[in-house]
N, C-alpha and C positions, 0 to 999 in steps of 0.2 A: 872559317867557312863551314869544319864540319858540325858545328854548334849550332850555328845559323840553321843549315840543314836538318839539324834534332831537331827543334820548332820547331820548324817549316813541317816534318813529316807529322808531328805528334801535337798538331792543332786540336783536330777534332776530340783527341783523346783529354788533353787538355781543359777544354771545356766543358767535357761531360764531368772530368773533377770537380771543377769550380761549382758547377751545377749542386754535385753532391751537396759540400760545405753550406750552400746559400739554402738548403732548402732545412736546416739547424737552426731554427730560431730561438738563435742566442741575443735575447734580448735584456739588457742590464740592467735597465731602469726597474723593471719587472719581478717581480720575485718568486714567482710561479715559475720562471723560466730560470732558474740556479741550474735546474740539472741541465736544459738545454745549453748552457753557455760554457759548461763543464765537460758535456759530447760534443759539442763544437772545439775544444778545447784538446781535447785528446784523437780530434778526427785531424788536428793539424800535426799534432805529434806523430801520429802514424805515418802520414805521409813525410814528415822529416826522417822519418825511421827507413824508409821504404827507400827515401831517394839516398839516401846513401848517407847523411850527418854521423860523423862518430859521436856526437852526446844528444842525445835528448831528454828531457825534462818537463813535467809539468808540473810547478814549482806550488804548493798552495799559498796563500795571502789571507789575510782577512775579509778578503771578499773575493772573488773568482781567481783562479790561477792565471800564472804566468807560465808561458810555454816558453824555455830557452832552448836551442838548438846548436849548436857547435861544429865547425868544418875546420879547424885548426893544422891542417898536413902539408901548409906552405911555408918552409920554414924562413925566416928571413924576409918573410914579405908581408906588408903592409896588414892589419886587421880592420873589416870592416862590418859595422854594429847596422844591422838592418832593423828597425823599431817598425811594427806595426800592431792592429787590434784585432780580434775576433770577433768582437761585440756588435754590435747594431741596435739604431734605435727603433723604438716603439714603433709598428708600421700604421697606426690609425691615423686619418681617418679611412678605414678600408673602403667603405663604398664610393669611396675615388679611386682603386685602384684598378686598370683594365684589366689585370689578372692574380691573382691569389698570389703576393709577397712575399710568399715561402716556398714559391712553386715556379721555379725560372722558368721566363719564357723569349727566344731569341728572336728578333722581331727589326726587319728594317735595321739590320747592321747593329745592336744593340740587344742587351740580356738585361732583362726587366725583373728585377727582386730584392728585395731589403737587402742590405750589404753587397751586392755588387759591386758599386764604385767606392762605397765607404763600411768596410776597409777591403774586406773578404778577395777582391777582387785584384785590388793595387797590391797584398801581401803576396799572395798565393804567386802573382808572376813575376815576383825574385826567389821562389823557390822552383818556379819552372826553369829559370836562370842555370841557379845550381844544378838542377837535374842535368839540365844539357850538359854542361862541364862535366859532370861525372859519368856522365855515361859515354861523354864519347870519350876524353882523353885520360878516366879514371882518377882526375883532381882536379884543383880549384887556383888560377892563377894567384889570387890573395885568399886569406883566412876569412872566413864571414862565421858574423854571430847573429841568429834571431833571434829577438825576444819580441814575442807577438803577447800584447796583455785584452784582458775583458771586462774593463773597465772604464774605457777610455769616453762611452756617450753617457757617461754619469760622473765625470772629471777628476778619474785615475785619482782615486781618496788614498789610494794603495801603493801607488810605483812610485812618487817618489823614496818610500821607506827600503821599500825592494831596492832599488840601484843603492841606497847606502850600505844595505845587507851584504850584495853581490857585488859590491865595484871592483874587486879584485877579479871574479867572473869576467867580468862585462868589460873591462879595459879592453882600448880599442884604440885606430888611428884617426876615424872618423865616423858618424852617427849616419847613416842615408834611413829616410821617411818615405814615402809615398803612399800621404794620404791628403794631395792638395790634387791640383787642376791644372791642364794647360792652358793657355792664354787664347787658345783656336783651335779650330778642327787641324792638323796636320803642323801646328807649331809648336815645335817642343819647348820646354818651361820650366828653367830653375827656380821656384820660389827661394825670396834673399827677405823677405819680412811677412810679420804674420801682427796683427793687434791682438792686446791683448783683452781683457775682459774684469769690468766689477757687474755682479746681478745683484740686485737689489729686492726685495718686497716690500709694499709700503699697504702699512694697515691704519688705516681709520675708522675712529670707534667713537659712535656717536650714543643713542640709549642703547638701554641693556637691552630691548628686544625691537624688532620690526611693529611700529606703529602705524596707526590708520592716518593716512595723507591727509584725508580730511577733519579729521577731530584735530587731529594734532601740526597736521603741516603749515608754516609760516611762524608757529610758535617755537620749534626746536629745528637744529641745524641739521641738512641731510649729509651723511655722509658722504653720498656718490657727488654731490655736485662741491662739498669740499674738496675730496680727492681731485674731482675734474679742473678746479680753480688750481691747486697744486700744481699738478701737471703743465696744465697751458702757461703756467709761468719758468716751464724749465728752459725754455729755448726765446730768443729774440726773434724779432721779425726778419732779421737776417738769416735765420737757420744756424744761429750760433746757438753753444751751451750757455744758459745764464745764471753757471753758476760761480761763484766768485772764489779764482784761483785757478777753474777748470784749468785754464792754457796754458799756464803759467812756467811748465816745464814741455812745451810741445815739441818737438825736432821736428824745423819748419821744412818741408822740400826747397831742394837747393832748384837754382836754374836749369844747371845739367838732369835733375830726375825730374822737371815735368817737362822737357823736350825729351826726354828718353819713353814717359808714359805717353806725348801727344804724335810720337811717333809710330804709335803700336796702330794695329788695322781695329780700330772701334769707331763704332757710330752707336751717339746717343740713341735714336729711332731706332736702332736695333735691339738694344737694352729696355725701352720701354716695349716694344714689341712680346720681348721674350715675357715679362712679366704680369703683360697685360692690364697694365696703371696708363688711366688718360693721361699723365703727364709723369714726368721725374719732378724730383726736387732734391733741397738739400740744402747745406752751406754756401749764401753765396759766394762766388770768386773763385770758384773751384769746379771741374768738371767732373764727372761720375765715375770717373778710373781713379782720380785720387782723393773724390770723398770714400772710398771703398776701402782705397789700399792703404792712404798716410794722413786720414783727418779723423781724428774722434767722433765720435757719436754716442745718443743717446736717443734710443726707444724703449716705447713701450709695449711687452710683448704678451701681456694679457690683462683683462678686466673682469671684477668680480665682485659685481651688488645686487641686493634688492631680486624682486621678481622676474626672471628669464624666461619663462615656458611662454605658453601658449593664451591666446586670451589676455585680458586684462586681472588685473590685481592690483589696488592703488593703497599700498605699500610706501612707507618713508623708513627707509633700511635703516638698520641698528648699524650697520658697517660698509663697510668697501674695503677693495685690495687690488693693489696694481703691481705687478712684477715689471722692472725697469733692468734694461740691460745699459750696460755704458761702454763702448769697444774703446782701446787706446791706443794709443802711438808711441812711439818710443821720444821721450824719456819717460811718460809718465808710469805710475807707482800705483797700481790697485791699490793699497792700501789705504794711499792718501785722498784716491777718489773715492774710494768707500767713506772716506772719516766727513771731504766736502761735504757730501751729497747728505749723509745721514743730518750735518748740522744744519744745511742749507733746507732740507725740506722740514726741518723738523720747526725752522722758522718761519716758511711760510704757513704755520697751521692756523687755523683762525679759531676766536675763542664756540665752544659748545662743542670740541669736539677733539679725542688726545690723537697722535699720530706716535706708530712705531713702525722704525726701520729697519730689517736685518739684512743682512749682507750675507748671500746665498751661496757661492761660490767666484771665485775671483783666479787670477793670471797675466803675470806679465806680459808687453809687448815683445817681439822678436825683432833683430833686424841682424843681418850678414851681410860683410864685403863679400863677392862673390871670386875670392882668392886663395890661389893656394893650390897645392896637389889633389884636391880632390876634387876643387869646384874644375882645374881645368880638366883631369881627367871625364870626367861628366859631361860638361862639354862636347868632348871629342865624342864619348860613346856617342852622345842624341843624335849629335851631325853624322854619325854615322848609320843610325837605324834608320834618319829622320830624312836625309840628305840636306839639312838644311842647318848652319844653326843656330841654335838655342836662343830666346829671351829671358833675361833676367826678371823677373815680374816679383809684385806680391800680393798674398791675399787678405781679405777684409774680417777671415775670420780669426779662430783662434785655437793654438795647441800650446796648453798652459805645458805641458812636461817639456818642449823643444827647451829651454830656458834652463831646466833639470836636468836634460842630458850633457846639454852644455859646461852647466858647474862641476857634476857631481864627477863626470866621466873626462874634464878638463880636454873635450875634443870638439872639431867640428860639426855642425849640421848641416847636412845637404838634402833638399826638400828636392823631390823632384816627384811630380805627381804625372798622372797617368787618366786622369778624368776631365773634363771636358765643361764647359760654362751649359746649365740649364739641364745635367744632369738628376737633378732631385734628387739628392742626398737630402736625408730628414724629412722630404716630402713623400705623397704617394708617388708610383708610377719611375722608383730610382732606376737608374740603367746605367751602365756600364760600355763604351765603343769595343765590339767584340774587338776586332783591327787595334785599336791601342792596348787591349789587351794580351795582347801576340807580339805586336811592334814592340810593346813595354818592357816585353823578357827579355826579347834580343837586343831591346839596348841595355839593360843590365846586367846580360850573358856580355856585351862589351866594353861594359867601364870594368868590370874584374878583369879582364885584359887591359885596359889603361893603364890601369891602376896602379900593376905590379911596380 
């Protein structure tokens, strides 16, 4: 209770912290911003230092550091590996944002600024956690370890080498995350699977330079509407992938997990709502909760030919580029959808024009029984913060290292996230539920009482 009570009195002061950290644009992709992701980096050390960790660290890498922190004065009990990021993505386009992205603003029960919900926001309140603990009963019912990295919206090139470095460090009973979503406003949510990810870019290269449409067009082949012919052959009229092998290792949902997802409180018209698409679509035979969570996909998430600006320009482009994302389900193998798709598109190319694929970054699927000492301790915490408990759920995107803490650290993952569906992570206008922000601590000030 009296932990509960720390929160409770040290809200406000709380979030003037959080404030600080988010307004560090520690942006990774960027490289103008190094030093910022390095002050953001050692603004989290400090305050690990302040609230009481006996080790801290800001570890360097080949590309941003790793901050580790160390609580280890429970002897006998349980160790618990908290994994979060510092990093955030690129905030543009800015002139959608209602207020400057580096400049928190609280608004309608909600804090509006890049890294709010992803991650800055979901790390920061398991260190409020801890705080509580040590300040009132001066320790921690089990051992917690953070390692918060700044690399993680440009696909941690660097942590899996770190955890082989440090696995002797880093050993632990179980891995807790919180950087996913709950499944509703006030319904707490263990994610138990995640897809995983092959990106692709696909380059076609038609003459050596941008030609006059008219002199030359109907005599040489356009690049863009090659590409475009590609593309509309990668899916059937059913909204399946067509390419051959795609499914071939798919782990089908059972009976039990789609009564368990048609169970959950969704409505279609809610979800086109949020996103503001005249319609949904998709695979058919399947409904929008499990083309999300447990059906593959493939889009395309950017295009790149010929003349863009303003006006006309009657241009027959020397090239095109399309970047194609592919999400997966468990069993399949980025590797081996990377190998399909490279041979599959490189056969649909038609002659006058060559096609090349590379494979951009990739990651396994996740999936977890939701068993054992830590998933129930978790459990109990939510229903305990929450009053209610918890859903099993999973999400559609992807954390290629879940997979890497798993092997490398031979422990569990327990995802339990803290943000909310239609948050805008990676979008303008991110935000964060102040309220789950607060509620988040305290139930993670009480799964370390679980847990013991």
């Amino acid at each position: 209770m009296a932990v509960s009570d720390y929160l409770q009195r040290n809200r406000e002061r709380s979030l003037e912290e959080l404030n600080d950290w988010l307004r560090i644009p520690s942006i990774s992709a960027k490289s103008e911003h190094r030093e910022d992701t390095a002050r953001a980096a050692e603004w989290l050390a400090g305050r690990m230092r302040e609230v009481g960790l006996q080790t801290v660290d800001v570890v360097a890498t080949a590309g941003n550091p790793v901050v580790v922190g160390e609580w280890r004065g429970a002897e006998g009990a349980p160790t618990l590996l908290v994994y979060g990021h510092y990093d955030v993505q690129p905030p543009e386009p800015l002139d959608e944002w209602n207020s400057p992205p580096f400049e928190p603003v609280v608004k309608d029960g909600r804090i509006y600024a890049r890294g709010s919900v992803d991650d800055k926001g979901q790390v920061y309140l398991h260190l409020k956690a801890v705080e509580a603990h040590l300040a009132e009963n001066g320790s921690l019912p089990v051992n917690v370890v953070f390692l918060v990295e700044g690399e993680e919206e440009v696909g941690s090139p660097n942590l899996g080498a770190f955890l082989q470095e440090h696995v002797e460090r880093l050993r632990c009973d179980a891995v807790m995350i919180s950087d996913t979503t709950m499944f509703a406003p006030g319904l707490p949510s263990i994610t138990v699977g995640l897809r995983g990810l092959a990106y692709m870019e696909v380059r076609v290269q038609g003459p050596s330079i941008d030609l006059h449409s008219g002199a030359y067009g109907g005599a040489v082949v356009n690049p863009a509407l090659a590409l475009a012919r590609i593309l509309s052959q990668l899916h059937d009229e059913q909204g399946r992938i067509a390419i051959p092998g795609f499914y071939d290792r798919v782990r089908e949902l059972t009976a039990e997990q789609r009564a368990a997802i048609a169970a959950l409180p969704f409505e279609e018209e809610g979800l086109r709502e949020e996103v503001g698409a005249p319609a949904l679509g998709g695979e058919a035979g399947f409904g929008s909760v499990e083309r999300i969570w447990a059906r593959p996909t493939l889009d395309v998430n950017g295009l790149l030919s010929g003349y863009t600006g303003e006006g006309a320009k009657t241009v027959l482009p020397a090239r095109a580029m399309a970047k194609v994302s592919m999400r997966l389900v468990p069993d399949q193998d980025y590797k081996e959808i990377e190998r399909i798709f490279i041979e599959h598109v490189k056969s649909l190319a038609p002659e006058g024009v060559t096609v090349e694929v590379e494979a951009l970054h990739g990651g396994q699927p996740w999936f977890a029984e939701p068993e054992g000492k830590v998933f129930d301790a978790a459990k109990r915490a939510l229903a305990r913060a929450y009053g209610r408990d918890p859903v099993m759920i999973r999400e559609g995107g992807s954390i290629p290292i879940v997979q890497s803490f798993q092997q490398t650290l031979n422990a569990p993952v327990v995802l339990i996230g803290f943000g909310l569906p239609g948050e805008n992570a990676h979008a303008p206008n991110e935000w964060m539920s102040v309220e789950n922000f607060h509620v988040g601590a305290e139930a993670i000030a009480a799964l370390y009482e679980e847990l013991r």
